[in-house]
N, C-alpha and C positions, 0 to 999 in steps of 0.2 A: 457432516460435510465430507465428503470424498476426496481424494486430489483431482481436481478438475482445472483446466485451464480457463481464465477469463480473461476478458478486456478490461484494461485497468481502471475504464468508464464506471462499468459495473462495481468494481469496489469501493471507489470513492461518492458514488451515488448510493449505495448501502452500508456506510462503513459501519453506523452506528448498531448494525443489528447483527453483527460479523462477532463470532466467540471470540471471546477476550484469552483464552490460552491457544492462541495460534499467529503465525507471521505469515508478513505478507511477505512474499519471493518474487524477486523483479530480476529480468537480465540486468549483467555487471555494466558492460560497458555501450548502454542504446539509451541515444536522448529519450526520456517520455513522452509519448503520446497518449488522448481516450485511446486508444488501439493496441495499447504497448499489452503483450501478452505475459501473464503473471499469475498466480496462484497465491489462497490463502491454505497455509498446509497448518495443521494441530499439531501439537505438539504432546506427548505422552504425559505421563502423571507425575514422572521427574524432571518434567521441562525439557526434556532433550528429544529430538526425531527418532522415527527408526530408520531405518536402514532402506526399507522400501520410499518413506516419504524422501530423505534427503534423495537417494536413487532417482523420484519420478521426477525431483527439482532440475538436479543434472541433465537426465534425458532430454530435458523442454531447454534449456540453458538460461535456469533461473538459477542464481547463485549468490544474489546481494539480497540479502534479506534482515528484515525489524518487525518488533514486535506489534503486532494490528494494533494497539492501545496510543502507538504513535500516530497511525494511520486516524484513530479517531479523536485525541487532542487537536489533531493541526485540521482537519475536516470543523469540529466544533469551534474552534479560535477563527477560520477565513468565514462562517455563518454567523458571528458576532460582527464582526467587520461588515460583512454584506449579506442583508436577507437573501437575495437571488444571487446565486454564483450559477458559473456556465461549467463544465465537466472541463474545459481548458482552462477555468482560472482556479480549479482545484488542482489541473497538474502541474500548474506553473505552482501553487503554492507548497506541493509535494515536491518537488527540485529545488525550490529555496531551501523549504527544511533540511532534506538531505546536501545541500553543498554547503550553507551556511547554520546549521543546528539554530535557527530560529525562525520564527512565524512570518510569514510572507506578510508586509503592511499593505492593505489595499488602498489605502488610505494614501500614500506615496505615488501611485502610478500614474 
């Protein structure tokens, strides 16, 4: 995988098939949308970026970033909850996780 820019639709409708040694990079400070523009970037053999990848992150002003393994915990916990989800009730469940460190209850709404 390159560093390529996607729409954050795209990652959380394939998160499951997304290499497990890389993060996903989102901008710092924009509410999420399917639209929100974000990258999954690899990571080297010591876990750490290079220098080009953190680079191409900045350029795009992707800067808040977690480990994809997150991305596909909380994707696999909202599909136990609900067989059909919509690409908006995976990004409202990805903003729960990241503001509150736990699993969006579909079950409550």
């Amino acid at each position: 995988m390159t560093n390529t820019i996607f729409k954050l639709s795209q990652i959380l409708e394939s998160a499951e098939k997304l290499p497990s040694q890389s993060d996903l990079f989102l901008p710092k400070n924009e509410r999420l949308s399917k639209d929100t523009k974000c990258a999954v970037l690899i990571d080297d053999d010591n876990f750490e970026f290079t220098e080009e990848t953190l680079s191409f992150a900045e350029t795009h002003g992707l800067n808040r970033h977690f480990g994809i393994e997150l991305v596909q915990d909380f994707v696999a916990n909202a599909k136990l909850q609900k067989s059909v989800l919509s690409v908006e009730e995976l990004v409202t469940a990805l903003e729960y996780y990241l503001e509150y460190d736990a699993f969006y209850d579909f079950g409550n709404v």
